[in-house]
VMD Tcl script that builds the backbone (N, CA, C; Angstrom):
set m [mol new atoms 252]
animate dup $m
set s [atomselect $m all]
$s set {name element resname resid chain x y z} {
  {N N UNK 1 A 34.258 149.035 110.257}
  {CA C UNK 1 A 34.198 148.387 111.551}
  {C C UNK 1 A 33.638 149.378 112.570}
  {N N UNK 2 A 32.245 148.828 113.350}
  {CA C UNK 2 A 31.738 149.829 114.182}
  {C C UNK 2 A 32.806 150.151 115.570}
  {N N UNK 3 A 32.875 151.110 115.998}
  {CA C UNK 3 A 33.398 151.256 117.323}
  {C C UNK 3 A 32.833 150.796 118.793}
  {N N UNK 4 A 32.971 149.556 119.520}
  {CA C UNK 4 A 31.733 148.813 119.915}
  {C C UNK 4 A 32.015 149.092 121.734}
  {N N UNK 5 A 33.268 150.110 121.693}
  {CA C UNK 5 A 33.432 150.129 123.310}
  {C C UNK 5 A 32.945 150.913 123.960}
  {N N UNK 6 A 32.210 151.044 125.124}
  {CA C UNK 6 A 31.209 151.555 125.621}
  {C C UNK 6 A 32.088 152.628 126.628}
  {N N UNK 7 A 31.767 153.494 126.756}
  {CA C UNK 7 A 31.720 154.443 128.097}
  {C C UNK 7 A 31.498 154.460 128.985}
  {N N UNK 8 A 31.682 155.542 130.084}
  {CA C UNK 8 A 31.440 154.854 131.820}
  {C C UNK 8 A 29.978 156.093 131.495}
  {N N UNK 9 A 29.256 156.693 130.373}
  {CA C UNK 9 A 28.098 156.793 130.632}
  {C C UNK 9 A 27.290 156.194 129.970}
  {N N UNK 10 A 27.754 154.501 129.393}
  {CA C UNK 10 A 26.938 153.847 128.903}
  {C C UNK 10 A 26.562 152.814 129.787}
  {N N UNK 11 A 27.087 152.782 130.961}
  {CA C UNK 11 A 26.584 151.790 132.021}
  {C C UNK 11 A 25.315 152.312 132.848}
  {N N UNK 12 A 24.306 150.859 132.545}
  {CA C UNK 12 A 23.062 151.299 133.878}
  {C C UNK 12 A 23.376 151.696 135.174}
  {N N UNK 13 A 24.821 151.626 135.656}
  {CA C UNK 13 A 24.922 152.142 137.282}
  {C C UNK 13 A 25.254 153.013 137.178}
  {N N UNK 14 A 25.905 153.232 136.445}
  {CA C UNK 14 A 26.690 155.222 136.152}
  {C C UNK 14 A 25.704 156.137 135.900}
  {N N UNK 15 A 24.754 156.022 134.821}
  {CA C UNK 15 A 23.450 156.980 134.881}
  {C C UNK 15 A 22.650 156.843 136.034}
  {N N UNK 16 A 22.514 155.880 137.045}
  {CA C UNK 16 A 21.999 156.165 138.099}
  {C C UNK 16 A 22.378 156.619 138.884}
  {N N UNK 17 A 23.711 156.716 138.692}
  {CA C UNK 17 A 24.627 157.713 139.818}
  {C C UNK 17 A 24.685 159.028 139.599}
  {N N UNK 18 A 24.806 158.928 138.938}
  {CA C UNK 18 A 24.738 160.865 138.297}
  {C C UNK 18 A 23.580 161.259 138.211}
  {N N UNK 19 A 22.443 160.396 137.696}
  {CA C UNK 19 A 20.805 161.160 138.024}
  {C C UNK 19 A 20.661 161.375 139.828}
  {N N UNK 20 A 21.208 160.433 140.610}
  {CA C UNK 20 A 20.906 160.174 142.380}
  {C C UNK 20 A 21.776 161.967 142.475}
  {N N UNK 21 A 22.929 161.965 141.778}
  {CA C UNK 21 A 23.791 163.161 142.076}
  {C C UNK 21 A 23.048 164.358 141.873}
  {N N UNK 22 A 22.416 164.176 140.905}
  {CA C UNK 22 A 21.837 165.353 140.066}
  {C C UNK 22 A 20.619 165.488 141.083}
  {N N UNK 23 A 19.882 164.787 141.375}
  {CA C UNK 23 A 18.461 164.833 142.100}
  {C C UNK 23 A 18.920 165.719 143.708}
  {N N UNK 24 A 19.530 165.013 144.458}
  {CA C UNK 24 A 20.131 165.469 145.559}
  {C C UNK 24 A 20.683 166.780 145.143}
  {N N UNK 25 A 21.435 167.508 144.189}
  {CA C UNK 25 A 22.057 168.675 144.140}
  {C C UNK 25 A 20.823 169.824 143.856}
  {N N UNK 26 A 19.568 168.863 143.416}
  {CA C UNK 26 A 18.335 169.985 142.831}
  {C C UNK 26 A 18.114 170.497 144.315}
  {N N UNK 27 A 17.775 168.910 145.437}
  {CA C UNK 27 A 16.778 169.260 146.368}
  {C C UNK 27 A 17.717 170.250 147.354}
  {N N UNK 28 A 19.239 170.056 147.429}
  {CA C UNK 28 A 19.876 170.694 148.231}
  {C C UNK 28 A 19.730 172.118 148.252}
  {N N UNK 29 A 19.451 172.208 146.838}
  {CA C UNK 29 A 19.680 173.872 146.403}
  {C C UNK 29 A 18.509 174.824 146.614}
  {N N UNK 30 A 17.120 173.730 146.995}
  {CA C UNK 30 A 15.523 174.146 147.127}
  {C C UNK 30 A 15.720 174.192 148.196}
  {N N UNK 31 A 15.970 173.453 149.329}
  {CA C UNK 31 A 16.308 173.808 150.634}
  {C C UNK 31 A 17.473 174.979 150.990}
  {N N UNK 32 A 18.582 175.006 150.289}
  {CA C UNK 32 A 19.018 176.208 151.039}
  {C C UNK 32 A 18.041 177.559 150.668}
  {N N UNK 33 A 17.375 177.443 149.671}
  {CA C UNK 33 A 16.959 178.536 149.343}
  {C C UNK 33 A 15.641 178.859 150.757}
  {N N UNK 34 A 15.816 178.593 151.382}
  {CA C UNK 34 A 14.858 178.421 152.918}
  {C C UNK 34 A 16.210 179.460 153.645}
  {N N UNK 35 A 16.971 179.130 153.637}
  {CA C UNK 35 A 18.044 179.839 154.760}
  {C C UNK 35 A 19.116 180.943 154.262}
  {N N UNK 36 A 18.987 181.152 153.318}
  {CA C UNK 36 A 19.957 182.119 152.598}
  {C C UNK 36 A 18.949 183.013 151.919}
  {N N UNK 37 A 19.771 184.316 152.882}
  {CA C UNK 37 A 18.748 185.783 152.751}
  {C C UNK 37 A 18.883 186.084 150.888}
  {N N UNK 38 A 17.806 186.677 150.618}
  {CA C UNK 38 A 18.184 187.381 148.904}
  {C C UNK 38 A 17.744 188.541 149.116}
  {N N UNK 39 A 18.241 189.499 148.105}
  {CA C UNK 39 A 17.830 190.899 148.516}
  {C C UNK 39 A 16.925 190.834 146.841}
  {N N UNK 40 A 15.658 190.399 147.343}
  {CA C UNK 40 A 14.519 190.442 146.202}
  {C C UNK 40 A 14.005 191.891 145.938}
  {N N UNK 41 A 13.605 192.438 144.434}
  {CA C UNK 41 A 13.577 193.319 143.880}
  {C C UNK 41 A 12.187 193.237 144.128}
  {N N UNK 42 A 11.668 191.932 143.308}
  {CA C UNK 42 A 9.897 192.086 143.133}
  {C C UNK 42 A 9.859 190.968 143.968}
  {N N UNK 43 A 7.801 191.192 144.574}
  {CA C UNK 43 A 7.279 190.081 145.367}
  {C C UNK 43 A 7.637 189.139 145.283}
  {N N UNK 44 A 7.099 188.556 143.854}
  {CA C UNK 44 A 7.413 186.986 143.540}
  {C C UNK 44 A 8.783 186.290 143.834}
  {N N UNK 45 A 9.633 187.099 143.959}
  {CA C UNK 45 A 10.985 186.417 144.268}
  {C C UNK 45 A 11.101 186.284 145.455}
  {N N UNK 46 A 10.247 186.395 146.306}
  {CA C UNK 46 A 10.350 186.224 147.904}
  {C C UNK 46 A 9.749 185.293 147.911}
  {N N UNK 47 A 8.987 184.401 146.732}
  {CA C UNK 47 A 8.405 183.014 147.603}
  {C C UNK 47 A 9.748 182.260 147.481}
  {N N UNK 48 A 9.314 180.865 148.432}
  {CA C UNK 48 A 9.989 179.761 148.520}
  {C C UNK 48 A 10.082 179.208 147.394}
  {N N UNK 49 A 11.514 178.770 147.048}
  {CA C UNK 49 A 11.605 178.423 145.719}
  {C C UNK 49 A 11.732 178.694 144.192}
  {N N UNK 50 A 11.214 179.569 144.218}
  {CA C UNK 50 A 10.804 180.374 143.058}
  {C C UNK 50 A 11.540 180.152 142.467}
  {N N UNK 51 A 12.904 180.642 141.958}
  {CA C UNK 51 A 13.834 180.053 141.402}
  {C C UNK 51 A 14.185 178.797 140.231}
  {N N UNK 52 A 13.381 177.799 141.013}
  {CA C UNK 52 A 13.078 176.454 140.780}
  {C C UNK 52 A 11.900 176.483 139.944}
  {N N UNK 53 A 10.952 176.813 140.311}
  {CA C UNK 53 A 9.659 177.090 139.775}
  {C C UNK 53 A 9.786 177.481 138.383}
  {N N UNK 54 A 10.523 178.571 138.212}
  {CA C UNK 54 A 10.542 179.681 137.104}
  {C C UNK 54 A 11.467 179.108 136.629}
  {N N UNK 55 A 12.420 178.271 136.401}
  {CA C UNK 55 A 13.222 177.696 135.595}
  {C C UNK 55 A 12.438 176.031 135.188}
  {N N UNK 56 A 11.568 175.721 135.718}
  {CA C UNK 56 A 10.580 174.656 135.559}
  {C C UNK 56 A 9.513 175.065 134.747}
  {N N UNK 57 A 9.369 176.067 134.969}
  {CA C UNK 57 A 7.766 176.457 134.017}
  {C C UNK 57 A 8.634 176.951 132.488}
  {N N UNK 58 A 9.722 177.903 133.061}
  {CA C UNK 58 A 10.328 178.081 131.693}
  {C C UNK 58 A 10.834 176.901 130.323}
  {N N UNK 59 A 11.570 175.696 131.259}
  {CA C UNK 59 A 11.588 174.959 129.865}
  {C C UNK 59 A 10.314 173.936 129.699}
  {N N UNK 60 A 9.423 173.764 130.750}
  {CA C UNK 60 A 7.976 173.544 129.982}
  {C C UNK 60 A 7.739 174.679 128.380}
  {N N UNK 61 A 7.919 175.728 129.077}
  {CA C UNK 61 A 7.185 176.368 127.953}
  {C C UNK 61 A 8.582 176.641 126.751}
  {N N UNK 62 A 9.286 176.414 126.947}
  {CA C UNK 62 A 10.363 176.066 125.855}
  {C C UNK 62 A 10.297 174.589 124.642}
  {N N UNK 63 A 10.078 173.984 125.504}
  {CA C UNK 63 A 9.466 172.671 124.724}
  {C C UNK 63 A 8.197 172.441 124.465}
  {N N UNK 64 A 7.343 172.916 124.851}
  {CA C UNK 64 A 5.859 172.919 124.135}
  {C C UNK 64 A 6.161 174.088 122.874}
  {N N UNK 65 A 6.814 175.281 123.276}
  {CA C UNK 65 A 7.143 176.204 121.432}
  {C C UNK 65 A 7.901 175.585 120.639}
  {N N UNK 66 A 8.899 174.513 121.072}
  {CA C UNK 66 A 9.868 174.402 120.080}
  {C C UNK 66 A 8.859 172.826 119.525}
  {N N UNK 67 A 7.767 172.485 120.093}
  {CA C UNK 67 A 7.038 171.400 119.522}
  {C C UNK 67 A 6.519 172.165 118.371}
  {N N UNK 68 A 5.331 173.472 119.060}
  {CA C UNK 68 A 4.781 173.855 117.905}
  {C C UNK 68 A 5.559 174.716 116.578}
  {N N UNK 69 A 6.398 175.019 116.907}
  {CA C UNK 69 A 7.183 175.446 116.039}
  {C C UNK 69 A 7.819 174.590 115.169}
  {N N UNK 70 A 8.015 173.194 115.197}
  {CA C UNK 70 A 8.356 171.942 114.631}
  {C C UNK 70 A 7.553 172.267 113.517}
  {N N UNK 71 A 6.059 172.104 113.835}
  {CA C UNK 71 A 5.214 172.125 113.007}
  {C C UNK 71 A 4.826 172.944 112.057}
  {N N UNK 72 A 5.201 174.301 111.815}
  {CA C UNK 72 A 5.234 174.911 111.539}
  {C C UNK 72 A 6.542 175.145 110.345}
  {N N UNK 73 A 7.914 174.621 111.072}
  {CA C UNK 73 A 8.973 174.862 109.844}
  {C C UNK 73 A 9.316 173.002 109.337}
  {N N UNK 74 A 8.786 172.177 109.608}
  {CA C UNK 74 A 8.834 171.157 109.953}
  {C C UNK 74 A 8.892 170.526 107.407}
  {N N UNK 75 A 9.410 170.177 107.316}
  {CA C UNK 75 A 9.336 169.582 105.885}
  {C C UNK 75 A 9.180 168.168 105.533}
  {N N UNK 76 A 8.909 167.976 104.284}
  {CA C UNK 76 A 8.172 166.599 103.971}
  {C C UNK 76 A 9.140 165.620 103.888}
  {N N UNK 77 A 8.727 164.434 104.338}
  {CA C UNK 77 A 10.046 163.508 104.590}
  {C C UNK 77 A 10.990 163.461 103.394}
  {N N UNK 78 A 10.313 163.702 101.783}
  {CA C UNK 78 A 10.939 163.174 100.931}
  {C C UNK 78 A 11.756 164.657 100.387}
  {N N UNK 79 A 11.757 165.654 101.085}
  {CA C UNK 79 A 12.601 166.798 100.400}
  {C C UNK 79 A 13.342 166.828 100.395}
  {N N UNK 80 A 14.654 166.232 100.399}
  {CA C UNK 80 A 15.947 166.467 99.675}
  {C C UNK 80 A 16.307 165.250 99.137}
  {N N UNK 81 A 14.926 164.632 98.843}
  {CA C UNK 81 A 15.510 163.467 97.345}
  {C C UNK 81 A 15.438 164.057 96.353}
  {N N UNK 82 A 17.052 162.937 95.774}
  {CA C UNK 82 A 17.265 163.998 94.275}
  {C C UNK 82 A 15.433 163.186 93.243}
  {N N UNK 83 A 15.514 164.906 92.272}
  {CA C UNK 83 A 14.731 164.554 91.535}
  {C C UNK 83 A 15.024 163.927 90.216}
  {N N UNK 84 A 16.236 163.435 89.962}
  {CA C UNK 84 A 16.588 162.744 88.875}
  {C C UNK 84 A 16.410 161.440 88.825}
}
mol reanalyze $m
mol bondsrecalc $m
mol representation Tube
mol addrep $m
């Protein structure tokens, strides 16, 4: 017998609430970064944002390696049928 009762994150209004939550907590955090001093080491950390940026470009480039890398360790659909 399947288990057929749903969760409060299987409702269409609940994931929109928590993505609206999630969106607002990104932009809040890009804007304070406008008013809250950092004591930056290198240039680049003195632009606006950056932060954001560099954690954006990073899992771009996390998921484009872990694509090509798929391909690479990636096996044939039928390998672990038995051969008997």
């Amino acid at each position: 017998m399947a288990n057929d009762r749903k969760g409060w994150a299987d409702k269409p209004e609940n994931r929109r609430t928590v993505r609206l939550v999630l969106y607002i907590a990104c932009v809040l955090l890009v804007l304070a970064d406008f008013f809250v001093h950092r004591h930056a080491e290198m240039p680049a950390e003195k632009v606006p944002a950056f932060y954001a940026w560099y954690g954006f470009i990073s899992l771009v480039a996390v998921v484009l390696s872990a694509k090509v890398l798929r391909m690479i360790v990636k096996r044939p659909e039928d390998y672990y049928d038995d051969a008997s």
